[in-house]
N, C-alpha and C positions, 0 to 999 in steps of 0.2 A: 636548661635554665628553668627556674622553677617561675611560679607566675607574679610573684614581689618583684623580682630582679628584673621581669618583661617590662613590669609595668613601667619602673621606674626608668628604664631606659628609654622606653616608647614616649614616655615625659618630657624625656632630655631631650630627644630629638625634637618634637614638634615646639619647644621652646628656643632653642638654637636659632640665631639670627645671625649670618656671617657678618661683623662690621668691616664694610669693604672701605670705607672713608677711613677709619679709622688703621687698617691693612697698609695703604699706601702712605701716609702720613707718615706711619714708624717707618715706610721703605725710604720717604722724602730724609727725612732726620736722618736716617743711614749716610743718604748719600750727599746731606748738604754737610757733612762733619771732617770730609777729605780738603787737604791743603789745596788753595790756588795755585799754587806754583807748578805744582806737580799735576796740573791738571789732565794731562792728556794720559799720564803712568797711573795716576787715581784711577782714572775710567778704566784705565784698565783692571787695576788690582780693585777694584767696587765690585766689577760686573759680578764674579762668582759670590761676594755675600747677595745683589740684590736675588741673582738665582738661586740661589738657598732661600731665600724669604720668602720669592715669587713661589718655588717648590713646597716650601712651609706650608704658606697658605692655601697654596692649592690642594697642601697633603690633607690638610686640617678640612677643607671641605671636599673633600673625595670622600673621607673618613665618615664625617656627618654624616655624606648625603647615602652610602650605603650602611649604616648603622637603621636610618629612618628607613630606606628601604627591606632592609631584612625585619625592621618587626613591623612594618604597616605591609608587608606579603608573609609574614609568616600566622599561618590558622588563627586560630581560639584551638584553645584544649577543648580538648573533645572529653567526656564522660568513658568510664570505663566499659564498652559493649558488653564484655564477658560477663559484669557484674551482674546475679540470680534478680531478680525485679524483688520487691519485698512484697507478701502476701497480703493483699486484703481483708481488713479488719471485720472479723464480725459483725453482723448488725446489731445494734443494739434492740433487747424486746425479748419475749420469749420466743423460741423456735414452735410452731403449731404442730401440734403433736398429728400424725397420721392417724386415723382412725381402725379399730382392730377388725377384723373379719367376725364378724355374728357366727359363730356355732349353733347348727340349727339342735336344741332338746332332744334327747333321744326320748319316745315314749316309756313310760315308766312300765316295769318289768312285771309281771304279776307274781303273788306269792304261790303260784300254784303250778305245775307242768302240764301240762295239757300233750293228748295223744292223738296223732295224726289219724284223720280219715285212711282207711287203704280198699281197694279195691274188691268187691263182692269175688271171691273165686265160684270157676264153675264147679256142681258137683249135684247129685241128686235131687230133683226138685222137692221139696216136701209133698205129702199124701195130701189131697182137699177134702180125704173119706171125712165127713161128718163137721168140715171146719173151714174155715174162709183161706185157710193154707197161709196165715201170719197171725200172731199175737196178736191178739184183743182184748180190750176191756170189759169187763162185763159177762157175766155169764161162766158156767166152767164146766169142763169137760175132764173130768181127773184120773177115771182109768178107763181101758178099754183092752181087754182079754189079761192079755200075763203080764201088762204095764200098766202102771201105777204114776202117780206125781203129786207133790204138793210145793206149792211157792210160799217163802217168810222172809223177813227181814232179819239180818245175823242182828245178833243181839249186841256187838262191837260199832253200830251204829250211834253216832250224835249228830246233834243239831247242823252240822257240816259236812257229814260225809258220812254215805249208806251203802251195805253192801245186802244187793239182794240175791239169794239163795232156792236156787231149783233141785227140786232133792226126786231121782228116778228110784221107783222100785222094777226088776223083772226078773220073772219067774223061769225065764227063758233066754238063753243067748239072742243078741241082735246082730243083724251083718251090715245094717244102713242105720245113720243115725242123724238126726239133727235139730240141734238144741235152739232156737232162739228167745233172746231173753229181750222189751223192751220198755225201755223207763222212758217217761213222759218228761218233756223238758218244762218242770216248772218253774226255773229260772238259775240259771247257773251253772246247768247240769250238764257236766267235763268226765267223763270215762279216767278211771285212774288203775287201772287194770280188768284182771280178773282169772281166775282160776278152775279147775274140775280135780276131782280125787282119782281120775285113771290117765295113765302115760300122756304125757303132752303131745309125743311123736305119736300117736295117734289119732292127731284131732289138727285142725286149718280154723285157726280163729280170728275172726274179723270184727270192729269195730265200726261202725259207720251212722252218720247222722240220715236219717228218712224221716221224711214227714213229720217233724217236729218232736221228735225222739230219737236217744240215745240205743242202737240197736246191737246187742250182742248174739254171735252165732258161733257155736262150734258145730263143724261138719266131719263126721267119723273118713278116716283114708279109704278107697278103695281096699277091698284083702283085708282089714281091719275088722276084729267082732268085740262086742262089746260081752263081757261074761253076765251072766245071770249075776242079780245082788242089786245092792243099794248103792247110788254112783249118785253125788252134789256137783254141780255147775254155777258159780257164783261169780256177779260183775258190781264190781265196786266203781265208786263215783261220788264227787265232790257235788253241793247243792248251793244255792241260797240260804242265807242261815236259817235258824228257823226247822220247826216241826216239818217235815214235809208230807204231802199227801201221798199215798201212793197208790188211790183208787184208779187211777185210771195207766198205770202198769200191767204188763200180761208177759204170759210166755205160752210158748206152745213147741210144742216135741213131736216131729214125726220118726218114726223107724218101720224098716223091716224084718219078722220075727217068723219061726214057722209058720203060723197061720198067713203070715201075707202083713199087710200093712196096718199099722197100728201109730196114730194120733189121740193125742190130748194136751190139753190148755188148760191155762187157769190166772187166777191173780194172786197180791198179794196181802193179805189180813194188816190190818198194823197189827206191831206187836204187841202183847201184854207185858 
C-alpha cells in the first residue's frame, strides 16, 4: 500500500464509532415484526436472522478493530538506506590559493671562464745563483753565460685581456729548465691559458694564485733537453678594464747548461 491509501484508511479507523444502540434497535424491529400467533415457531424461525445480525455486527467490529490495529502497528516508511547521501555544496567565496615555494636565484654566471688553481708538482728547485729564486719586480738580470731573456707584452693585447711573453735565447743545449712567469693581480686578473713554441709533452705546467699573483710555471720532464735556439713561453689573462700596469710583473728562468747553473730575471716594458 502506498502512503495515500495508509493514510486514508488510518482515517477511517480512528473515526469509526460502532453504534451499538443503534445495532440492537434494528435487531429489536427484526424481531418485533414476527406474528403472535405463531409465537413460540417465530422464536424459533427468528433465532437464526437474530444470529446472523448478532454475527454481522460482531463481523463489522472484528473488521474495524483489526483494520485499526494493522495500520496503528504497522511502521512509518522508512527512507531508502541504499540511497548515495547528496554531496555538499561548495562554499561560497573564493578558494585561497596556497602559496608557491620561493626558488632561491641562482647567482648570475660570469661572462668569463675562469681556470682552476692545481697543485705545485714536485720537480727541480730553481738555482738562487745570483737571485732571490722567484720573480721579482724590479731590477733585471737578463743573461748569464749562453742564456739570454727578454719579457714584452704580445702586441694582441687590449684593454681586457694581456698576454705576456718570455722569449729565451741559448747558445747551448739545456737538460733542467724552469720557466716562471708572475702577473700581479691588479684587479680582475683570471689566467685564460697559455702556451711555449717547444713540444707540450715536454714541459708540467701549472697555474696557481701566491701572494697576490697570478703565477705561471713550466717545469722541463726529467730525460727532456731543451735544444740550443730561441724558445717563447707566454701566459694569457683577463684584467679589469682599462690600461693595465705591468711594472710590478717579473719572470725569472733557472736551468741547467754545460757550465752548471744558469738564472736570469727580468720585467715587463709596456709596449710601444
Amino acid at each position: 500500500m502506498n502512503e495515500e491509501l495508509t493514510g486514508r484508511l488510518r482515517a477511517a479507523a480512528e473515526a469509526h464509532q460502532p453504534d451499538r444502540a443503534r445495532i440492537l434497535a434494528r435487531v429489536e424491529r427484526g424481531m418485533s415484526g414476527a406474528p403472535v400467533r405463531h409465537r413460540e415457531s417465530s422464536r424459533a424461525r427468528s433465532w437464526p436472522r437474530i444470529a446472523l445480525a448478532s454475527l454481522a455486527a460482531a463481523g463489522t467490529l472484528a473488521v474495524g478493530g483489526f483494520a485499526v490495529a494493522a495500520i496503528v502497528q504497522s511502521p512509518p516508511a522508512q527512507p531508502d538506506v541504499s540511497a548515495t547521501p547528496a554531496a555538499p555544496s561548495a562554499p561560497s567565496g573564493n578558494p585561497r590559493s596556497t602559496p608557491s615555494t620561493r626558488s632561491t636565484p641562482s647567482a648570475p654566471a660570469t661572462g668569463r671562464p675562469t681556470t682552476p688553481d692545481r697543485s705545485s708538482p714536485t720537480g727541480p728547485s730553481p738555482s738562487a745563483s745570483g737571485a732571490t729564486g722567484s720573480a721579482q719586480p724590479g731590477g733585471a738580470h737578463v743573461q748569464e753565460g749562453p742564456l739570454s731573456s727578454a719579457g714584452s707584452l704580445g702586441a694582441n693585447s687590449n684593454t681586457f685581456w694581456t698576454q705576456s711573453n718570455i722569449t729565451l735565447k741559448s747558445t747551448q743545449p739545456l737538460t733542467a729548465l724552469t720557466v716562471e712567469l708572475r702577473i700581479r693581480q691588479t684587479g680582475a686578473v683570471q689566467s685564460t691559458g697559455s702556451w711555449r713554441t717547444m713540444p707540450a709533452e715536454d714541459f708540467t705546467v701549472t697555474v696557481q694564485h701566491e701572494d697576490g699573483a697570478v703565477v705561471y710555471r713550466w717545469i722541463l720532464k726529467p730525460g727532456r733537453t731543451v735544444p740550443a735556439g730561441q724558445h717563447v713561453f707566454a701566459g694569457q689573462y683577463n684584467h679589469a678594464a682599462g690600461e693595465r700596469e705591468a711594472e710590478h710583473d717579473g719572470y725569472r728562468v733557472d736551468a741547467n747548461g754545460p757550465r752548471g747553473t744558469l738564472s736570469v730575471w727580468g720585467g715587463f716594458p709596456p709596449a710601444r
